[in-house]
ROVORO-465521 format. One record per residue (C-alpha): residue in one letter; x, z, y. Coordinates in Angstrom, 3 decimals. Each point is the difference from the previous one (the first is absolute). Layout:
# ROVORO-465521
<torlo A; <X; Z; Y>>,
...
***
This chain:
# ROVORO-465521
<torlo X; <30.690; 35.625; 3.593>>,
<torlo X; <-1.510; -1.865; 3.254>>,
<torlo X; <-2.464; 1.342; 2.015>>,
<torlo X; <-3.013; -2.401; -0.316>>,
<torlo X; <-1.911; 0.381; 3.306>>,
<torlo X; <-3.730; -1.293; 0.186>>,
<torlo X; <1.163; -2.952; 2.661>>,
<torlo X; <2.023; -1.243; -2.953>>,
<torlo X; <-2.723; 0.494; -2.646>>,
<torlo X; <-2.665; -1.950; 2.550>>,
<torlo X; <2.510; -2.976; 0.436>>,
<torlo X; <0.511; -0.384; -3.413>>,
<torlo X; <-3.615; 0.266; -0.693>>,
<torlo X; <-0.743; -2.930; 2.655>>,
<torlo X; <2.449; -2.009; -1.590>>,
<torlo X; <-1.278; 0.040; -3.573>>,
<torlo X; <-3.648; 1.444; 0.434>>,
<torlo X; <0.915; 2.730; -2.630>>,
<torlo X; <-1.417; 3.035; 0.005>>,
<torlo X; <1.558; 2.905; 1.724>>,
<torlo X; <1.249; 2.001; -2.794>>,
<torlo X; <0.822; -3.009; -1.621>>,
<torlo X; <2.031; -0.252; 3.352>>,
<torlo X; <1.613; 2.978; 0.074>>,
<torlo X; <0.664; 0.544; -3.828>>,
<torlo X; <2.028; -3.770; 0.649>>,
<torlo X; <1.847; 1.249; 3.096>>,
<torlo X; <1.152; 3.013; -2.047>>,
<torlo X; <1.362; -1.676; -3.405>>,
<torlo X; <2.095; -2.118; 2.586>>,
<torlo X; <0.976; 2.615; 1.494>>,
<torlo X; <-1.224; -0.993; 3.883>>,
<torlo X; <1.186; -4.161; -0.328>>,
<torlo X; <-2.782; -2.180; 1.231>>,
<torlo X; <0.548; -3.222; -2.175>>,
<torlo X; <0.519; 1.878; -2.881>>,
<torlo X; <-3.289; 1.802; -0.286>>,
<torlo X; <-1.431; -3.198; 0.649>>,
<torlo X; <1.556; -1.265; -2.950>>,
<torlo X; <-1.036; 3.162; -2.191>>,
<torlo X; <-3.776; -0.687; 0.990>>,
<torlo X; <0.816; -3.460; -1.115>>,
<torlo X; <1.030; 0.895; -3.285>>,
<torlo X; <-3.137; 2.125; -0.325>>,
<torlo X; <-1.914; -3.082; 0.832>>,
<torlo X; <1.658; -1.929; -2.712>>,
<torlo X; <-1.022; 2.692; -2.523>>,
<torlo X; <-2.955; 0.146; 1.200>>,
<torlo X; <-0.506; -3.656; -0.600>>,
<torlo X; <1.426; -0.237; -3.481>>,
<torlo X; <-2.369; 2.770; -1.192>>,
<torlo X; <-3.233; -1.942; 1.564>>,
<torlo X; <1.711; -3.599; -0.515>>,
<torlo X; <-3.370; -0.657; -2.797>>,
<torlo X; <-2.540; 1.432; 2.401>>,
<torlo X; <-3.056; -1.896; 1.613>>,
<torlo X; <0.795; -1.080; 3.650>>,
<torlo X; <-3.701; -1.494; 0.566>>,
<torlo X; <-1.073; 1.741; 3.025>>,
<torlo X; <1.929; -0.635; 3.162>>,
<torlo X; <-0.562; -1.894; 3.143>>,
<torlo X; <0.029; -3.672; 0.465>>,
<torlo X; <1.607; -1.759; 3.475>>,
<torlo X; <-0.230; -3.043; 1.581>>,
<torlo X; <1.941; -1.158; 2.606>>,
<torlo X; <0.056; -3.550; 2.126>>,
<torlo X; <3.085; -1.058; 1.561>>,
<torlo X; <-0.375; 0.114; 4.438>>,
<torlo X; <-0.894; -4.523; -0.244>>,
<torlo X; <-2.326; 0.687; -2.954>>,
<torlo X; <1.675; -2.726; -2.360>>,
<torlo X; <1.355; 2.977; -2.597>>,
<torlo X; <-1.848; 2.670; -1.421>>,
<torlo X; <0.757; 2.563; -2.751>>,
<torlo X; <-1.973; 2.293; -2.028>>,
<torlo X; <2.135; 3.084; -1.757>>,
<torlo X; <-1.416; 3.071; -1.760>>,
<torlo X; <1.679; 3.284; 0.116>>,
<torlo X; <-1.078; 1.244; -3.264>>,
<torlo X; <-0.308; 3.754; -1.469>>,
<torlo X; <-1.904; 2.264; -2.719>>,
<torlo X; <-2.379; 1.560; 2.448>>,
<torlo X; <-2.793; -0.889; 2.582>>,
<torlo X; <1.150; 3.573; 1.298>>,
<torlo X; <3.440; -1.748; 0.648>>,
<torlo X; <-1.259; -2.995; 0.917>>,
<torlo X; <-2.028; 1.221; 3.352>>,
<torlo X; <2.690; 1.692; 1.434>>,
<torlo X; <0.893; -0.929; 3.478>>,
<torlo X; <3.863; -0.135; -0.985>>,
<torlo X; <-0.388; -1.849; -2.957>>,
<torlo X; <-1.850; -2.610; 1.566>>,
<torlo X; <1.945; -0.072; 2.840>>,
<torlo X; <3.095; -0.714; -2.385>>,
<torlo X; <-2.310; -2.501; -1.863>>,
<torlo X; <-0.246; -1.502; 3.826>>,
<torlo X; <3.841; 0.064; 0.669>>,
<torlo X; <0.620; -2.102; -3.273>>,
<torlo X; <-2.583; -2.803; 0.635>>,
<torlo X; <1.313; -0.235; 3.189>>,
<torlo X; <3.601; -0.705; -1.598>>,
<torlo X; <-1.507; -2.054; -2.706>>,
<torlo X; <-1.230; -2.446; 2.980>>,
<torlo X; <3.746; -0.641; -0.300>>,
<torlo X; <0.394; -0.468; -3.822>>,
<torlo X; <-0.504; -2.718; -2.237>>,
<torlo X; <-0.351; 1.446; -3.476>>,
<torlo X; <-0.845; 4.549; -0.977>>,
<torlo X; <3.948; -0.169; -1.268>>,
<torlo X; <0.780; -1.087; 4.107>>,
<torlo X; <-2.019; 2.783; 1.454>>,
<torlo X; <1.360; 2.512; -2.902>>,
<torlo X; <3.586; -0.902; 1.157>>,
<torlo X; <-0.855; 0.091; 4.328>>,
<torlo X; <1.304; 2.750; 2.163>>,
<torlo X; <-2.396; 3.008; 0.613>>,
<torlo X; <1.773; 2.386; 2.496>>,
<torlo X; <2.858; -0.492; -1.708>>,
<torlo X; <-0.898; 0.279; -3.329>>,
<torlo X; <-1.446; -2.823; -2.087>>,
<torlo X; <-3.958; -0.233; -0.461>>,
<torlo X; <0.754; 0.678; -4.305>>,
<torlo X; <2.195; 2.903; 1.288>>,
<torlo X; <-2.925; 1.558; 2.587>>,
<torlo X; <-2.401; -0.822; -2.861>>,
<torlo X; <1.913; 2.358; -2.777>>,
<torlo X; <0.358; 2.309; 3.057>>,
<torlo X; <-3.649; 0.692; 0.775>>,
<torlo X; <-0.696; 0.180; -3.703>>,
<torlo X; <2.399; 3.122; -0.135>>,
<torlo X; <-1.888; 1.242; 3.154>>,
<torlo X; <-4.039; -0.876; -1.610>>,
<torlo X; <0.850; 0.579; -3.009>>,
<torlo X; <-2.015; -2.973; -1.065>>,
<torlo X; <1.512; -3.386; -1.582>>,
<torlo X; <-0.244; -2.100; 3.390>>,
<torlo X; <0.480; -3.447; -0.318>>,
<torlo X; <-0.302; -3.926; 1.923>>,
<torlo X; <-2.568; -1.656; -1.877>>,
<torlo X; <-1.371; -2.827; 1.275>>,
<torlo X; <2.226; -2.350; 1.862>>,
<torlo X; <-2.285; -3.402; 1.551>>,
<torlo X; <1.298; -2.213; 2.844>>,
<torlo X; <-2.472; -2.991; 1.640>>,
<torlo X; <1.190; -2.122; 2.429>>,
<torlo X; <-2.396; -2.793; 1.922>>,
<torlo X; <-0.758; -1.171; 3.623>>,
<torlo X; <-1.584; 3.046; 0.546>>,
<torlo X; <0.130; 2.942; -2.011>>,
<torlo X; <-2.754; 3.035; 0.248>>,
<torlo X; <-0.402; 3.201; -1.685>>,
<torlo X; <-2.549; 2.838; -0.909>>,
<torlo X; <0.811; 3.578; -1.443>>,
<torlo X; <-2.817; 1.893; -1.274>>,
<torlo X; <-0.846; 3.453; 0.904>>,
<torlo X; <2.086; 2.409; -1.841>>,
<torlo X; <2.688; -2.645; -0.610>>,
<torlo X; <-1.346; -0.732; -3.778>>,
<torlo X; <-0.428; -3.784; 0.902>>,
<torlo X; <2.088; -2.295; 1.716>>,
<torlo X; <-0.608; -3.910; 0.863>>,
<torlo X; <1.757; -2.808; 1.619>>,
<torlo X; <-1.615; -3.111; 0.868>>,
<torlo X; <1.898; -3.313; 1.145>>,
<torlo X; <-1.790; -2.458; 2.269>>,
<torlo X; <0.674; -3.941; 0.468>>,
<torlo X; <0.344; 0.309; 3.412>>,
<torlo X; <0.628; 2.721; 2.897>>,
<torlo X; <-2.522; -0.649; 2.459>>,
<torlo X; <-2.199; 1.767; 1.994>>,
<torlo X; <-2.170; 2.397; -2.074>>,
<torlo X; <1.885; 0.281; -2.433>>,
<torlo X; <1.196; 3.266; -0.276>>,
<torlo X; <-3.261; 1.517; -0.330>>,
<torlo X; <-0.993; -2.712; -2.620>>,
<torlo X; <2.968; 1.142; -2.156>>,
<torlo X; <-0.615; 3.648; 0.085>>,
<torlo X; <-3.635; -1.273; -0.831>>,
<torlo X; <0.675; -2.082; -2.747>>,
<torlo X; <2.448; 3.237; -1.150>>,
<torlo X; <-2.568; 1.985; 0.298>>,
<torlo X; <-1.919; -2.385; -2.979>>,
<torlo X; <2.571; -0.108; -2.262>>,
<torlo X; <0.296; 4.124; -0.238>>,
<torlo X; <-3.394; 0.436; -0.015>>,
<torlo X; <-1.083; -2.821; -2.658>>,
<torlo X; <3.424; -0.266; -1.909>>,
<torlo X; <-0.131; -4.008; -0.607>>,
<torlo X; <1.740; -0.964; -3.309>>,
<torlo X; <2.085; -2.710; 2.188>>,
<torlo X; <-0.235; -2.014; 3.188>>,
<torlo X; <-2.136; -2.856; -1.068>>,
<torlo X; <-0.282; -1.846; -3.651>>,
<torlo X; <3.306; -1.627; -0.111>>,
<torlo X; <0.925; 3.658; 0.390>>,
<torlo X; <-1.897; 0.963; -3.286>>,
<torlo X; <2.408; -0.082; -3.255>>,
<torlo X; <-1.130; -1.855; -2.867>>,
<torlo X; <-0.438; 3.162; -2.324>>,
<torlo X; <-2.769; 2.036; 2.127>>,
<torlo X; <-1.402; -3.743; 0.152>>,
<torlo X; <-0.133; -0.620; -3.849>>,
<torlo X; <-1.078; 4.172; 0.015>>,
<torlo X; <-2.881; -1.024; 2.517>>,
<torlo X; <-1.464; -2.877; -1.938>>,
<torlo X; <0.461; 1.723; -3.513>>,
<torlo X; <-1.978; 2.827; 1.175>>,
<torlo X; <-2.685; -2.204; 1.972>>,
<torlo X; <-0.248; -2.170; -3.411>>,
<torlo X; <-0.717; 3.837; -2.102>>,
<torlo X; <-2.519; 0.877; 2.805>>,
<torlo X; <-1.415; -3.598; -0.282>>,
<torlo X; <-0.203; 0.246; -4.278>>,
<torlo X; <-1.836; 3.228; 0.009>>,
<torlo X; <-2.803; -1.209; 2.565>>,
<torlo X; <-1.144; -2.931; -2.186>>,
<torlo X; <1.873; -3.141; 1.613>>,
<torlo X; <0.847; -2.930; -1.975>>,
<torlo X; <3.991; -0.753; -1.000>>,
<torlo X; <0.113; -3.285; 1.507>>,
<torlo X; <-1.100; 1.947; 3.619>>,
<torlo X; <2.192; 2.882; -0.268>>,
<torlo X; <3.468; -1.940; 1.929>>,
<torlo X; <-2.402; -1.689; 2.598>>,
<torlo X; <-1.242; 3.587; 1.326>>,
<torlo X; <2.662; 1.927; -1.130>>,
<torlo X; <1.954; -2.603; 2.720>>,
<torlo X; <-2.535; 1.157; 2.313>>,
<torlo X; <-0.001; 3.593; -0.668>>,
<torlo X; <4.192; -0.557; 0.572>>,
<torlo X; <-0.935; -1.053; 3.801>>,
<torlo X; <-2.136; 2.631; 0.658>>,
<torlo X; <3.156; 2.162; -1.085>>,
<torlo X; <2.516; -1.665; 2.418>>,
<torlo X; <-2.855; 0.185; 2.416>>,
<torlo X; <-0.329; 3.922; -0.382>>,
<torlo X; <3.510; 0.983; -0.864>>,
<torlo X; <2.156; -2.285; 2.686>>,
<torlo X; <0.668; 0.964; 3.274>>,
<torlo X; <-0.452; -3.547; 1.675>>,
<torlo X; <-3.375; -0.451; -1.645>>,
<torlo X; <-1.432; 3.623; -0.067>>,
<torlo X; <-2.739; 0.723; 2.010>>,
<torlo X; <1.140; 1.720; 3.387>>,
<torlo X; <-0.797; 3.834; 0.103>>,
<torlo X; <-0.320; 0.070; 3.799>>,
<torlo X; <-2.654; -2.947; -0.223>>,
<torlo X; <-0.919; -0.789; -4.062>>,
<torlo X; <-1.593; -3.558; 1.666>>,
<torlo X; <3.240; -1.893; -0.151>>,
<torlo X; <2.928; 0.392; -1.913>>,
<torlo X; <3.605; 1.038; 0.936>>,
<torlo X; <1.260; -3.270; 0.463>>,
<torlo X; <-2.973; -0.814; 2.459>>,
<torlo X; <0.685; 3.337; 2.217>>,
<torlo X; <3.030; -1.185; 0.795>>,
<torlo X; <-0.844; -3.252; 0.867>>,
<torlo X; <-1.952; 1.584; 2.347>>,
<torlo X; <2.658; 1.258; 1.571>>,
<torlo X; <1.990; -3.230; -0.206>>,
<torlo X; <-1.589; -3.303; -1.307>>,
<torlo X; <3.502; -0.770; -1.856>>,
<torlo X; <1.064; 3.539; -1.185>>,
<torlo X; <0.095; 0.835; -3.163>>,
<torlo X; <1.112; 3.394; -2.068>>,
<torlo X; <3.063; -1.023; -1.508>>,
<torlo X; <1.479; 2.800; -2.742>>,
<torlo X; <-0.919; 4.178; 0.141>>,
<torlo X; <1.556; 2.439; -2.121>>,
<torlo X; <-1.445; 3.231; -0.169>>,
<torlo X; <1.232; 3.384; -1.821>>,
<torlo X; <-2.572; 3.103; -1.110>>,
<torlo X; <1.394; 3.618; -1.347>>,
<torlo X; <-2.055; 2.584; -1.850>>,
***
């Protein structure tokens, strides 16, 4: 039997982010070979993740990332069982690595399938899982691309927002991160009423026409104000049209206007955990 020496148990333990026994009880069952306990704590990963395969993965952190000329973003989430997991430095730090690869994918399959120090990112995935112990999984995959692109994580990494701009001008940097900032904080339903789908509009005018019944109003009224009560939905629940939280005076669409008389918020996709 090889002598396992503590160097060797530290290196593999850097490579994988295992635990130390874990380490050493891998070094030993193969007998001193490097790739080959890395292979054994893959397997325990992989049995790991069958058992927890029908687990919850809500908690997690969220990412975004915009590319160095701001005309790409991506937003991934790094998904787990536990806040517990979900704040810890490493985890987020791997959460990190993979937007920053996803920057380079089109589609989750893409980033699943790209090179993570020499492993793919499904492989590292199954990996840490044997390592946590948790199911940990890519959830959200969201790429934006526009003029300019800008971004906003909030604290704890539980929401994460890109915004796309019409134009990259002076300004505008802070405006997206602004207008980011709107969109996690007031969670529009799209960006502006084209954006609204026709069933949360038939929803919104079937429940204004209930409210409408039970106070009294005449039949013949009810799709005149209902219509109205639908505005004052897309006016509330939009991100163009909603008032802005820095200044509730004008709208979104007016800050940035302000900014630049002939730039306007383009798409935003935003992702929440927990």
């Amino acid at each position: 039997m090889a002598k396992i020496t503590a160097a060797e148990v530290n290196k593999l333990r850097k490579a994988t982010g295992a635990g130390m026994m874990d380490c050493k009880n891998a070094l030993v069952e193969a007998d001193g070979d490097f790739d080959t306990a890395i292979e054994l704590l893959r397997k325990k990963g992989q049995k790991v993740a069958a058992k927890r395969a029908d687990r919850d993965s809500s908690e997690g952190a969220a990412i975004a990332k915009v590319s160095d000329d701001n005309s790409k973003g991506v937003i991934i989430s790094l998904n787990c069982e536990t806040d517990f997991v979900a704040k810890n430095d490493d985890f987020v730090k791997l959460a990190n690595d993979f937007a920053d690869l996803a920057l380079k994918a089109s589609s989750k399959e893409e980033l699943l399938a790209a090179d993570y120090k020499g492993i793919t990112v499904e492989e590292k995935l199954t990996e840490q899982t044997g390592v946590i112990g948790e199911k940990i999984e890519i959830g959200a995959f969201k790429t934006l691309e526009a003029p300019f692109v800008g971004s906003y994580i909030h604290a704890g990494n539980k929401i994460a927002v890109l915004t796309g701009l019409s134009k990259n001008v002076a300004g505008a940097e802070e405006a997206a991160k602004n207008v980011s900032m709107q969109a996690a904080a007031m969670n529009p339903v799209a960006l502006n009423e084209d954006g609204v789908d026709q069933e949360t509009i038939d929803k919104e005018i079937e429940i204004a026409k209930d409210q409408l019944r039970q106070e009294g109003k005449p039949e013949n009224m009810l799709d005149k104000i209902a219509q109205g009560k639908l505005q004052r939905f897309f006016k509330d629940n939009t991100l163009v049209h909603q008032a802005y939280i820095k200044d509730n005076k004008q709208s979104v669409a007016e800050y940035v206007k302000s900014v630049d008389n002939d730039l306007e918020v383009v798409a935003f996709e935003r992702v929440a955990l927990g």
